[in-house]
N, C-alpha and C positions, 0 to 999 in steps of 0.2 A: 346180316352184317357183312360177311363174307361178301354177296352178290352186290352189296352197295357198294363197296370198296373197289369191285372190279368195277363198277359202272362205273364212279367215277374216277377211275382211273385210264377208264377206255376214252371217256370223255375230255380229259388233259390232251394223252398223249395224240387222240384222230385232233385237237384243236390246234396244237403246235405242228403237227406233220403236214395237215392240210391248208395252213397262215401261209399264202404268197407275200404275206407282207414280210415276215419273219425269215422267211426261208428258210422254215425247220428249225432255226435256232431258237433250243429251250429256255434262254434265259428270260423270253418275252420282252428283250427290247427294252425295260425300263432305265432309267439312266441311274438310275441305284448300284448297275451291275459294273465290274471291270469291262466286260466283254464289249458294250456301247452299241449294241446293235439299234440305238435309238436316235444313233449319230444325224442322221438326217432328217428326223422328225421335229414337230412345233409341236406337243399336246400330244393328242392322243398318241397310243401302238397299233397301229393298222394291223398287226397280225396277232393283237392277245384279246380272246376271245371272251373274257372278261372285261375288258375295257368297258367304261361307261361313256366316252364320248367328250369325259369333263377332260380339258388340260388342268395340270396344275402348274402356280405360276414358278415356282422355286425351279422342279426338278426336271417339267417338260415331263412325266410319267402319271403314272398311274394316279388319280386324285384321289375325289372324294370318297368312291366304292373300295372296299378289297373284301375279297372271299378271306376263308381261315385255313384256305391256303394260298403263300407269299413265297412268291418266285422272286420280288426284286430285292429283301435281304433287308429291308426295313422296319415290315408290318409288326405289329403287336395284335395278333387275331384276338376277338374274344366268342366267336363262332357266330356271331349275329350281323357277318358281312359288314362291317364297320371296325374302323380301325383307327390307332390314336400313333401316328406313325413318331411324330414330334414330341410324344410324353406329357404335350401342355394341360392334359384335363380334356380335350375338348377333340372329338371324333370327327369324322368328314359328316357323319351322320349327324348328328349333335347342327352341324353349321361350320364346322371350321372349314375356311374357302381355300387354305394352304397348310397340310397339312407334313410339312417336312421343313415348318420353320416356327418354333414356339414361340415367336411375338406377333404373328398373326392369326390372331383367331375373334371369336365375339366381344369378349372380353379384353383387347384393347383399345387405345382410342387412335382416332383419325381424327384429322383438321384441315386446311384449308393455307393454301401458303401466302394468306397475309397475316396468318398469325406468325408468323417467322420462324414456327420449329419444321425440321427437316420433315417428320413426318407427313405436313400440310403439302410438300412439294416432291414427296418419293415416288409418285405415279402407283401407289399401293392402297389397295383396297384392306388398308388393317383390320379394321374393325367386321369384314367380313360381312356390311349391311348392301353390297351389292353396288356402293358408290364408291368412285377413287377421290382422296382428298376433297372431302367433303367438310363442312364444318357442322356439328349438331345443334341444333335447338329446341329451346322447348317451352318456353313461356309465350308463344303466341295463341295459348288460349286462357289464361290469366287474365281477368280484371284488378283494375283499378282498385284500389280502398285498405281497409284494414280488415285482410283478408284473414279468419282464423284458421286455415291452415298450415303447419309450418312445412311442408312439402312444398307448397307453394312459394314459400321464403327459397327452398333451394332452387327450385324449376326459373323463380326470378336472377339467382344468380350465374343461372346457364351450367345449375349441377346437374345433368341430364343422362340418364339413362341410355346403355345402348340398348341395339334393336334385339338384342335377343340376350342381354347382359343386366343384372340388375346394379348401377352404381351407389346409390341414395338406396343403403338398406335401413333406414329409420332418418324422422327431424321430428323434432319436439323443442318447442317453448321448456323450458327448464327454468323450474323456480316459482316465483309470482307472473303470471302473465294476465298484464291489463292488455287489453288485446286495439287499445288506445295508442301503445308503444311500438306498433309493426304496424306497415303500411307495404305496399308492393303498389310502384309509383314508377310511370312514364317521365317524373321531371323530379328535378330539385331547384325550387326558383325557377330563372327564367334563364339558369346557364347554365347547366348541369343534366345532361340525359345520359340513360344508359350506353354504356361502352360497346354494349352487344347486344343484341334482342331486339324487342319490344318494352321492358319493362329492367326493374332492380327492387334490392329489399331496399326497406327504411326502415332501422329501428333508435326507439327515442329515449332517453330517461325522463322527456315525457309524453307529452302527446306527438304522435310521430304523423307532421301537417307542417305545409307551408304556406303562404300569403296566395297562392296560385291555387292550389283547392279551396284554401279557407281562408278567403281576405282580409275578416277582422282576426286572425291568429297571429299573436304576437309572443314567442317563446320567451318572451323578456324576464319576468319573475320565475317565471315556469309552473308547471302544472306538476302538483306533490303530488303521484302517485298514491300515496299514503301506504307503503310497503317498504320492510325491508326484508333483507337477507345477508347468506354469511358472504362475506367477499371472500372468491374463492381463490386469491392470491396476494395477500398484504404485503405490502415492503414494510422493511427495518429502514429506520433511517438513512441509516447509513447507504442502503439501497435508491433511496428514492431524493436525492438529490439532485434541486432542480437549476438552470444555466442562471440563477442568481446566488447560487452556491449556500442555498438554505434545502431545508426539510424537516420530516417529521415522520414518528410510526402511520402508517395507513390505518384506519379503525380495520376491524375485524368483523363489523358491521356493518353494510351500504344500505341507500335509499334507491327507489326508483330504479330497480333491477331487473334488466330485460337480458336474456339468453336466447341465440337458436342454436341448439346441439343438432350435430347432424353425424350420422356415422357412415362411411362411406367407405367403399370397395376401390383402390386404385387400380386403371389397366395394366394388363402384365409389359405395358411398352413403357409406362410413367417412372421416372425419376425422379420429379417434384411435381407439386401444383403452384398454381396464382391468382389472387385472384385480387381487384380491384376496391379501392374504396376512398371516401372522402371524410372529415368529423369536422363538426360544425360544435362552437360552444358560445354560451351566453358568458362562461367566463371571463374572459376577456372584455377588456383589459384588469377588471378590478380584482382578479384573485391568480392571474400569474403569478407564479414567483412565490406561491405557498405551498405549503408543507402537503397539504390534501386538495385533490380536482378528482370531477367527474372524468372518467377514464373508459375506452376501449379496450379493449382485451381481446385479442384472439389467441386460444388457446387449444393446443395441437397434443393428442396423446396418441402413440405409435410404438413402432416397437425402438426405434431411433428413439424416442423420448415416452419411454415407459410411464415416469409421472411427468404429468401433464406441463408442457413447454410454453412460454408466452412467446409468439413467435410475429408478432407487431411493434416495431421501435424504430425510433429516428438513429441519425450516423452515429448520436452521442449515447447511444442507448437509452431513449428517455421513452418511457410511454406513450402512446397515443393520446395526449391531453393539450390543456394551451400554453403548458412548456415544452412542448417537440420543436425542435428545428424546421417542422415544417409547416407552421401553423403561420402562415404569409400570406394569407385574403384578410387584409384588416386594415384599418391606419395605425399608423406607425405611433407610440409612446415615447414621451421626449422628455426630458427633466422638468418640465415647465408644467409637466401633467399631475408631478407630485402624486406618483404612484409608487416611489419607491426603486424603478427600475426605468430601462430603455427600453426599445423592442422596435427595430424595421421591419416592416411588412413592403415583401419586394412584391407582393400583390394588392390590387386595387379592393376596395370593398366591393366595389361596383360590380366584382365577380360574383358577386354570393347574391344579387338584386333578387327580391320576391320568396329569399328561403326565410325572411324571417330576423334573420341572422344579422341582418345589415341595417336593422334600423336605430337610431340615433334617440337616444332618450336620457332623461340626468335625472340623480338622485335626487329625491322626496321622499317624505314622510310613509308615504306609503310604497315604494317601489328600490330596490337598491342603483338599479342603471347604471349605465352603461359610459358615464361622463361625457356621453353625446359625443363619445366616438364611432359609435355602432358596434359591434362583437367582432365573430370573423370564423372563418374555417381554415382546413388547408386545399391546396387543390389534388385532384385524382393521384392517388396513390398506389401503388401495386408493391402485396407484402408475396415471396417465393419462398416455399420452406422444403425441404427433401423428402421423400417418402420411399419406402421398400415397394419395389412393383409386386402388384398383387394383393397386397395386406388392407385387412380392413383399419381402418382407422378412425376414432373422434376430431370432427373439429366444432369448437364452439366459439361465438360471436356473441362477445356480451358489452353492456353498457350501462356505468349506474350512476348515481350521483354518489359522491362522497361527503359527512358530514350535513346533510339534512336534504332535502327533495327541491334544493329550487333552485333557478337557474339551468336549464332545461340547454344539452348536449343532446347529440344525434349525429347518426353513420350512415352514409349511402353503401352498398355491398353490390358489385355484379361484375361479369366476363371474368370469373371462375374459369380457370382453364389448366390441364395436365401441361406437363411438358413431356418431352423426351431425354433430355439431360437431367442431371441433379446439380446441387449445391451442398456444398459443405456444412453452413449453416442458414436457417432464416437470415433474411435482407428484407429490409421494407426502400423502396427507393420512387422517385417520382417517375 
């Protein structure tokens, strides 16, 4: 032990005495030190004979390598020449490309600066995949169809894993799953494509298909699932008051009940997430303005909201249904329609052409219809809720009918994406 100790001890001190770059001085140059002997360098210390060559980008010192022994006053040795200098978990060894700054390492996210968060335009390699301002993706090997599995529901909404980080640590169908009700779909109609990718989820309370896959499908009556479950958020009346100034208890029981739960790891750089989406109902016009509708739901459980948070609603606080304030691809309802109510739609029907959505049919004997106004959706929506960087989290995406299976609702879902800032609270906004 004795002899090793002088060995390398003989081996420090002939390395710093014979360093022309250092000039003798022991402190090896790193810029960690007061002394600055590193003042003139870019990356490497031409005179520490440890040096591996890497710059690092913070501090211009010593990177990725350190021995367990740390001359720049930094290190945290664990004897296996790797070192965790920034405390974030994550070693030079491990991957981490900067190791004297804890929001860069595998396990953040990076983007691209048309997403418009600063991160996309910092000239920083966060995520430590060896790309600066990059944006990730991951559903271009994804098909078409009603794909059964639900990893794939998140890969279509660009929930995508880093390169050396796992983000999607589980998705699962939760519940009943007709696997008729999820689709992972290049189109909605003939107006409506993904926001990012190649692809987006689709899921349906009932069959989840539009006029462009399946030309005789017509969501008009709708397809009864024949399933139900508990709904896992009823309003009190008093709650679920709709812009006609009526309401009613929600059952405590739904039809046609589709969930994708996904539980997910935030980067240690994320403040919130976002993610995108549209709802289409056969509702409308004939069951606005009542007490129960087939409903979206996104609901968020974290350590900000221990039990599970509904974090999808119009300005007025109103559900994802066809009383939101934003449900405006439709024609407009007028007294003369002898529905009970008004309703202007600042959007054309002609938006929603081919989903289904938009065809025109009146009531008979056998069908309820549509008063041969056609239905309607809203258009692309983006809901932002806040999240603890780091923490893992539940988010689940569900859709049912309310009061019996027919009349068939449906959600587009994709360009999922972290931010760098937070928010105070969820916003759903256009």
């Amino acid at each position: 032990m004795q002899l090793r100790n002088l060995a390398l001890s003989t081996l420090v001190a002939c390395a710093w005495a014979c360093s022309s770059g250092n000039g003798g001085n022991p402190d090896g140059g790193l810029s960690g030190d007061s002394g600055g002997g590193d003042s003139g360098q870019q990356g490497n210390d031409a005179g520490n004979p440890f040096d591996t060559g890497v710059s690092d980008s913070t501090s211009g010192g010593d990177g990725p390598v350190e021995a367990s022994f740390d001359f720049d006053g930094f290190g945290q040795g664990d004897g296996n020449l790797c070192f965790d200098d920034d405390g974030d978990g994550w070693t030079t060894c491990d991957g981490d490309c900067n190791d004297h700054n804890s929001l860069i390492n595998p396990c953040a996210f990076d983007t691209n600066a048309a997403s418009g968060d600063p991160v996309g335009s910092d000239g920083i390699d966060n995520d430590c995949d060896g790309q600066i301002d990059n944006l990730r993706l991951c559903d271009s090997t994804l098909t078409a169809g009603h794909d059964t599995s639900a990893a794939d529901y998140a890969s279509a909404m660009d929930i995508c894993n880093n390169k050396q980080c796992t983000i999607v640590n589980s998705a699962a169908f939760y519940g009943p799953n007709d696997s008729y009700a999820h689709r992972i779909t290049a189109h909605m109609g003939s107006g409506f494509s993904p926001q990012k990718g190649s692809f987006m989820t689709f899921l349906s309370s009932g069959t989840a298909d539009d006029d462009v896959d399946t030309p005789s499908y017509t969501p008009g009556d709708g397809t009864d699932l024949m399933n139900t479950f508990t709904n896992p958020d009823p309003l009190k009346k008093l709650q679920n008051i709709n812009p006609c100034g009526t309401g009613q208890d929600e059952p405590t029981t739904v039809n046609d009940y589709t969930e994708l739960r996904m539980t997910l790891t935030a980067p240690i750089n994320a403040g919130s997430f976002t993610f995108s989406f549209n709802f289409f109902s056969e509702e409308y016009p004939e069951y606005a303005c009542h007490g129960f509708n087939d409903t979206f739901l996104a609901e968020l459980t974290s350590k900000l909201y221990p039990s599970t948070f509904q974090i999808a609603y119009d300005g007025g606080g109103h559900r994802i249904n066809v009383n939101n304030s934003y449900f405006q691809d439709c024609n407009s309802v007028t007294v003369a329609d002898n529905l009970g109510y008004t309703h202007t739609c600042t959007g054309a029907l002609s938006l929603i052409a081919k989903t289904g959505y938009d065809i025109k049919y009146g009531q008979d004997a056998y069908t309820l219809g549509n008063d041969n106004l056609g239905s309607g959706a809203t258009d692309w929506l983006k809901t932002t809720a806040p999240i603890t960087p780091g923490e893992t989290f539940t988010l689940s995406l569900i859709i049912f009918d309310e009061g019996d299976g027919l009349m068939d609702s449906a959600i587009n879902l994709d360009n999922f994406r972290w931010n760098s800032s937070t928010v105070s609270n969820p916003v759903t906004a256009r």
